[in-house]
C-alpha positions, 0 to 999 in steps of 0.5 A, a space after each residue: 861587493 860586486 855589482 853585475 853589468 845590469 846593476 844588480 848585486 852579485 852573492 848573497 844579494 838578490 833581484 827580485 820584482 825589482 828589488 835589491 836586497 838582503 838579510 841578515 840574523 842576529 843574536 838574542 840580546 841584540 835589540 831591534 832599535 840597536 839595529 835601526 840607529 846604528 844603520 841610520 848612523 852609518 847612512 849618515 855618515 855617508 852624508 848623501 842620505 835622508 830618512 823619509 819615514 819610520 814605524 811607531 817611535 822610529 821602531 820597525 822599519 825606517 827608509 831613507 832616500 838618497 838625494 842625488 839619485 831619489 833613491 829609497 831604501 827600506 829596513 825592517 826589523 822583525 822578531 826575537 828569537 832570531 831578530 832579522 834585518 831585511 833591507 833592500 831598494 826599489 829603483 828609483 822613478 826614471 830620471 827627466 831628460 836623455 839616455 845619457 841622463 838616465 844612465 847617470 841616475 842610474 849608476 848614481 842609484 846604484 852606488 847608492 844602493 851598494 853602500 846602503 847594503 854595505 852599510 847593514 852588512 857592516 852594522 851587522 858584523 858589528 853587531 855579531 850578527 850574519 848575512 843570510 841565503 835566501 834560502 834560510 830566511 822563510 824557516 827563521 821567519 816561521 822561528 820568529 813568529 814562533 818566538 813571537 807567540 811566545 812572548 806574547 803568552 809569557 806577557 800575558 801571565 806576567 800580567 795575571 801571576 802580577 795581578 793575583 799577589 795583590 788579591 786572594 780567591 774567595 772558595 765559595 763565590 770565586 770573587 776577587 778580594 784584597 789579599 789581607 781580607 778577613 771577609 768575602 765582600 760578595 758572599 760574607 764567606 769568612 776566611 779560615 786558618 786553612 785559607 790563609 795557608 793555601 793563600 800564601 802558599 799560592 802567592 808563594 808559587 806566583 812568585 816563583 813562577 813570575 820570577 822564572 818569566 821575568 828572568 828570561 824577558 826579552 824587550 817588545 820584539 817587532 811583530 814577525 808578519 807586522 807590514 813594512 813600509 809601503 812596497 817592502 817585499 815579503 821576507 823570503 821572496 823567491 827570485 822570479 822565472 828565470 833566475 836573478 835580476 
């Protein structure tokens, strides 16, 4: 990795408002709490690191802070189908003392910040996963939103195809009753040979369908437009007027 003269990173990694950043995609069956441990991880190892904060059940977005530089860096982890990786740094808060101190934070938050982009880089080859330009991440962001929907619409009818094998339909007052009920214990309606067969030809289907979404169920993904921690620039920020920072 090469760091410009401002302390900015060269290639694929970016300035914006501040920030120093970058994505990265990942394949199906990875999982998003896969990607946030193995980052924390290797964070760890590097021994200069501590987690400040996280999302519900460490799931998310975590930050952690460096302590020789008070340097944060921020990882949020969203969607399904794709699963990105953003993560990035705001600079930390300028440091008491002399030009000669300052520039000593500064070349410490630096490095710091280099080897915490290093070390998503590396998680994500690990991983089989890719860094992206800045230019591809809005379309995947609008891909894992739409993946995003459409798990939530595949859960919904898990729940329903899981609720209707338990129970039959009455076709007289449309009422819920158990699966093996002779009655209609709303309307008295006394259910015939035909009903049976209708009902278990469509519990038969339930099942067929169920079966079918159950197969292709991936884990709760990170809901795409979910907010990050506080002051985590937007997947797919463009670079301000006048080019990188």
């Amino acid at each position: 990795m090469m760091l410009e003269g401002n302390g900015w990173v060269s290639g694929l990694r970016h300035g914006v408002t501040d920030w120093r950043y970058a994505f990265h995609q990942f394949p199906e069956r990875v999982q998003s709490r896969q990607v946030l441990d193995l980052v924390e991880r290797a964070l760890g190892e590097q021994g200069d690191w501590a987690p400040v904060a996280a999302g519900l059940d460490g799931d998310g977005y975590r930050t952690w802070m460096h302590r020789g530089s008070a340097q944060r860096v921020s990882m949020v982890v969203t969607g399904i189908r794709p699963l990105l990786l953003s993560i990035g740094a705001h600079p930390a808060a300028s440091a008491a003392g002399g030009p000669g101190e300052t520039r000593r934070q500064q070349s410490l938050a630096s490095d710091a910040v280099a080897r915490a982009l290093d070390a998503g880089q590396q998680v994500a080859s690990r991983l089989g996963g890719r860094e992206l330009q800045e230019r591809d991440v809005l379309a995947l962001v609008d891909q894992a939103q739409r993946a995003y929907g459409e798990w939530v619409r595949d859960e919904q009818r898990v729940a329903e195809l899981a609720a209707s094998l338990d129970g039959r339909t009455c076709p007289s007052c449309r009422a819920q009753v158990a699966f093996a009920a002779a009655r209609c214990r709303s309307c008295g309606y006394r259910f015939t040979p035909h009903d049976d067969l209708q009902r278990d030809e469509q519990r038969a289907r339930a099942l067929h369908e169920l079966r079918s979404l159950q197969s292709r169920a991936q884990p709760a993904p990170a809901r795409p437009d979910a907010p990050g921690p506080p002051g985590t620039p937007p997947a797919g920020a463009h670079a301000p007027p006048g080019g990188r920072r």
